[in-house]
C-alpha positions in Angstrom: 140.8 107.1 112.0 138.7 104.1 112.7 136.8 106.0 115.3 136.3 108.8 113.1 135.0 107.1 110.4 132.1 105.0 113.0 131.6 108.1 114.2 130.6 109.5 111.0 128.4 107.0 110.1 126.4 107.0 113.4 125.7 111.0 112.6 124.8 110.4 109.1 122.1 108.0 110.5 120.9 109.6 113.0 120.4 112.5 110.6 118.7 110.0 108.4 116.4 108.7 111.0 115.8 112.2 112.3 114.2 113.3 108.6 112.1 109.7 108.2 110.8 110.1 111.5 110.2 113.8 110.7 105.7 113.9 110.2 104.9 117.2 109.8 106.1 121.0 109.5 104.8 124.3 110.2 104.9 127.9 110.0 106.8 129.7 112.1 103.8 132.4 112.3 100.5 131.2 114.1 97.6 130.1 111.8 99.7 131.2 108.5 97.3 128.9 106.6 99.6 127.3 104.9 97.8 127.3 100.7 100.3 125.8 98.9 103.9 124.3 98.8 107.0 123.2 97.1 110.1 120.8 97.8 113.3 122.0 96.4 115.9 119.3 95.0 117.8 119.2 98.6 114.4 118.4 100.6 114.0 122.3 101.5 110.4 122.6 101.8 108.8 126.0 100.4 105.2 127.0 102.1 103.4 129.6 100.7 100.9 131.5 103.4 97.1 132.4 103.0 97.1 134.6 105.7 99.3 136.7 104.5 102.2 137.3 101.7 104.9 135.5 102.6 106.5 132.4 102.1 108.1 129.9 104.9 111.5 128.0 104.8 112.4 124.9 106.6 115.5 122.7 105.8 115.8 119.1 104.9 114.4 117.8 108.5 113.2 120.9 110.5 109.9 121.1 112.0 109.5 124.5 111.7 109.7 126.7 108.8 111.0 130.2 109.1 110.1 133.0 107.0 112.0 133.6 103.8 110.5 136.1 101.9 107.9 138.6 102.6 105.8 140.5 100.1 103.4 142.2 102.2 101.2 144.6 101.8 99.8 142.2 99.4 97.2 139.7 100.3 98.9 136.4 100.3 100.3 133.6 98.4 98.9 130.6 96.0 101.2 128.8 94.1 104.1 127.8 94.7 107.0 125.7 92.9 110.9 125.1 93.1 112.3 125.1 89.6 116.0 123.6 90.3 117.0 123.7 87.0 116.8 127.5 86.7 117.3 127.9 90.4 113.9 129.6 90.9 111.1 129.6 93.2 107.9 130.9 91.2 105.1 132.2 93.2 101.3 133.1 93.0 101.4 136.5 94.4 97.4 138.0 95.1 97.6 141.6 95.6 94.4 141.8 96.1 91.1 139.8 95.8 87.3 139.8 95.6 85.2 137.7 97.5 81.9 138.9 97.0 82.2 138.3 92.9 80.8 134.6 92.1 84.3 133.9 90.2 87.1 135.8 92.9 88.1 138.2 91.3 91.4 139.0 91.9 94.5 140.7 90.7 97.5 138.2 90.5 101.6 138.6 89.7 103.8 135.6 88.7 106.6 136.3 91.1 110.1 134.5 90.7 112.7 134.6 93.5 116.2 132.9 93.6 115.8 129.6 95.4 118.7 130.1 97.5 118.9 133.7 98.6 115.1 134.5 97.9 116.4 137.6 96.0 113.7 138.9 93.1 114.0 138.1 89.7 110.4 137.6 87.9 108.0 140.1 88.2 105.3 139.5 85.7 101.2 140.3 86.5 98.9 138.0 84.8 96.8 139.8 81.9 93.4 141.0 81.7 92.1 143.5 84.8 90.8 140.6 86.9 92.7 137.2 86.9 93.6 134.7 89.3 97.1 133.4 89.8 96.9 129.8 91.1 99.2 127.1 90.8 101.8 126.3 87.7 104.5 123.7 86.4 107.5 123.1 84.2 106.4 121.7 81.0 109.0 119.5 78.6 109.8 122.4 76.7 111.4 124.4 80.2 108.2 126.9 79.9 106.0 127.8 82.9 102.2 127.0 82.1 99.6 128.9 84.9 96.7 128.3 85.9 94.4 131.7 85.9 91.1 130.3 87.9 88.5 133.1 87.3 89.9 133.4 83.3 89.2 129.9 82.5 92.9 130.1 81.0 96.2 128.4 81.1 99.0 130.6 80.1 102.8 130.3 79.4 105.7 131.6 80.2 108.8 131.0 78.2 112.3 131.3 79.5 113.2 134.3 79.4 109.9 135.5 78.0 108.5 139.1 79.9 105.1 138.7 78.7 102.3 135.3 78.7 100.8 133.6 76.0 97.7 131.8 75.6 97.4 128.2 75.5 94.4 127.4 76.3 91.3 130.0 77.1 87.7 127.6 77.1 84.8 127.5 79.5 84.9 124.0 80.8 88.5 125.3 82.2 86.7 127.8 84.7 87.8 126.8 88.1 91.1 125.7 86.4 93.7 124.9 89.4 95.8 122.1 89.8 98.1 121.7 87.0 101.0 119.4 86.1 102.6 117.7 82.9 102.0 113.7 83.2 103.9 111.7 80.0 104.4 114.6 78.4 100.4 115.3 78.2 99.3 118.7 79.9 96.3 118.1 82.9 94.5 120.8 84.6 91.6 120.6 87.1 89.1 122.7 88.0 88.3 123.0 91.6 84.8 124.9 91.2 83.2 121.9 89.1 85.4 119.0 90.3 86.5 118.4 86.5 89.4 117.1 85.1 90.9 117.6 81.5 94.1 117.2 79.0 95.0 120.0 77.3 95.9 118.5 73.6 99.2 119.7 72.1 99.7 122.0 74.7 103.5 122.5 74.3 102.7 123.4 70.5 101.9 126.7 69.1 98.3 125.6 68.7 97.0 123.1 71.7 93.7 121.5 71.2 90.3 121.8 73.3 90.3 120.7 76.8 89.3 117.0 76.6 87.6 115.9 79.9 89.2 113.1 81.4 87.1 110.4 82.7 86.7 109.6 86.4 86.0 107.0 88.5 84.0 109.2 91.2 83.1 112.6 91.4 86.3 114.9 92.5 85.5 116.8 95.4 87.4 120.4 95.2 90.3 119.0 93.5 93.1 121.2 94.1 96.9 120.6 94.0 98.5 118.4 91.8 101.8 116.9 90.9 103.6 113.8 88.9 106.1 111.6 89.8 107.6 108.4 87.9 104.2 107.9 85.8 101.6 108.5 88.3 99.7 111.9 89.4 99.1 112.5 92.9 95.9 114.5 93.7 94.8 116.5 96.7 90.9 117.1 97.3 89.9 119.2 100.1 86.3 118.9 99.7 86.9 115.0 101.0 90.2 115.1 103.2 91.8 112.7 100.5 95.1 112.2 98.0 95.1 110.1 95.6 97.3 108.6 93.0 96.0 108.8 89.4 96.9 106.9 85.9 95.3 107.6 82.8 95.1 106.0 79.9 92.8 106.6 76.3 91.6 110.0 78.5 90.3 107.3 81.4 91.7 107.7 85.0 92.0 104.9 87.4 92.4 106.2 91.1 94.1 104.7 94.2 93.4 106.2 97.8 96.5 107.0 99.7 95.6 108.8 102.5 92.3 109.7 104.0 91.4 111.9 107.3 93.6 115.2 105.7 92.2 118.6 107.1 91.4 120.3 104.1 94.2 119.2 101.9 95.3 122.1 99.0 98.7 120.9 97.8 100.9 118.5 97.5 104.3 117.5 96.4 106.0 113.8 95.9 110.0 113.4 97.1 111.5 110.6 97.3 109.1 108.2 99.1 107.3 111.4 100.6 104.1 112.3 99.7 104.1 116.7 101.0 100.7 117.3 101.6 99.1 121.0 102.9 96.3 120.6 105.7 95.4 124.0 105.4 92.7 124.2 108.6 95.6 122.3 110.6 98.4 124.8 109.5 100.5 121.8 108.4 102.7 120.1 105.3 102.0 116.4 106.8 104.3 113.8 105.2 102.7 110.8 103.8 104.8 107.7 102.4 104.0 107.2 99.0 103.1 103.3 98.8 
């Protein structure tokens, strides 16, 4: 029994070291340009493909990630986000976009898909002819707020809800992208004019006007953006940097972690893991959170 027991423990940390020492995942499919990402509550990473429409699996400590769900022939994937609690993995699906038109235009569907099996269950296209799915989160309330980039628009979603509403539709939010909930407060920025802004009230029937938050630098293509324990993590691939941001009275204060990314788009915190996309390398790179 003795033996049995050692040898268990000598698996369980080699299976330990084998995920700390793990730096980086990939694609399965060559130059997938991996656009966004998320990490589900076991470590599974999620990796959603520019190239094409489909979205990549790999396992708690796997270096590559296999293909999990395929929604081809549309164009290919933005957003994506594991919702554990209602054991869902929302997606960005483009079906199409325009590249000539100064904004992208674009015609996007909020697509959710069981996190385990990857079987459909949200099929929902954003309003107005032209939109822009791009990236979303789970506010307090359990609702899904999106980002719609050429509609200078955050929607939302509520559970069980087959239809958006409006939470906030202003200019200064053209460009809106990266989007997360930090102390309760709604943030959104906007990758086109390197703002960033608090939605006021946003989980109330009537939020307030985007209020710009105040910088320490000028964000260079902002793009993904998540929190964790108090602090927002930022990915701008206009300067191959993350950073972690506070704010406080609508005034950031901004620590470099990591410098020397490849076009970083996305990004997730786990644990002490920092999941960052290097979209031009075709790479989630893990970064230790300080």
């Amino acid at each position: 029994m003795k033996k049995i027991i050692t040898a268990a423990i000598i698996t369980l940390l080699a299976a330990s070291t084998a995920t700390f020492a793990q730096t980086s995942v990939s694609p399965s499919e060559a130059e997938s340009r991996p656009e966004n990402m998320a990490v589900g509550p076991d470590g599974t990473l999620y990796i959603g493909s520019q190239k094409d429409a489909r979205i990549y699996r790999a396992r708690a400590g796997q270096a590559v990630a296999e293909q999990f769900i395929d929604m081809r022939p549309s164009a290919f994937v933005l957003g994506v986000l594991a919702d554990g609690a209602s054991n869902t993995l929302w997606a960005c699906e483009m079906v199409s976009m325009n590249r000539g038109s100064p904004l992208l235009k674009g015609k996007g569907i909020l697509r959710g898909f069981d996190l385990a099996s990857g079987a459909p269950k949200v099929n929902i296209p954003l309003p107005e002819e032209t939109n822009i799915c791009n990236d979303f989160v789970v506010g307090p309330d359990k609702a899904l707020y999106v980002a719609d980039t050429s509609n200078a628009k955050i929607l939302r979603l509520r559970p069980g809800a087959t239809s958006f509403e409006i939470v906030s539709h202003n200019s200064a939010l053209f460009g809106a992208d990266g989007i997360t909930f930090l102390d309760g407060q709604l943030y959104v920025n906007t990758v086109w004019a390197g703002g960033l802004y608090r939605i006021p009230d946003a989980t109330s029937a009537k939020a307030g006007a985007p209020v710009q938050v105040q910088t320490p630098r000028v964000l260079k293509s902002p793009d993904g953006m998540r929190a964790h324990n108090g602090v927002m993590y930022l990915a701008e691939s206009g300067n191959g940097t993350v950073s972690a941001i506070t704010v406080k009275n609508d005034v950031a204060t901004m620590k470099t972690i990591k410098t020397g990314l490849e076009g970083p788009c996305a990004l997730e915190p786990h644990g002490k893991t920092l999941w960052v996309v290097e979209r031009p390398a075709h790479r989630v790179t893990a970064v230790p959170i300080p």
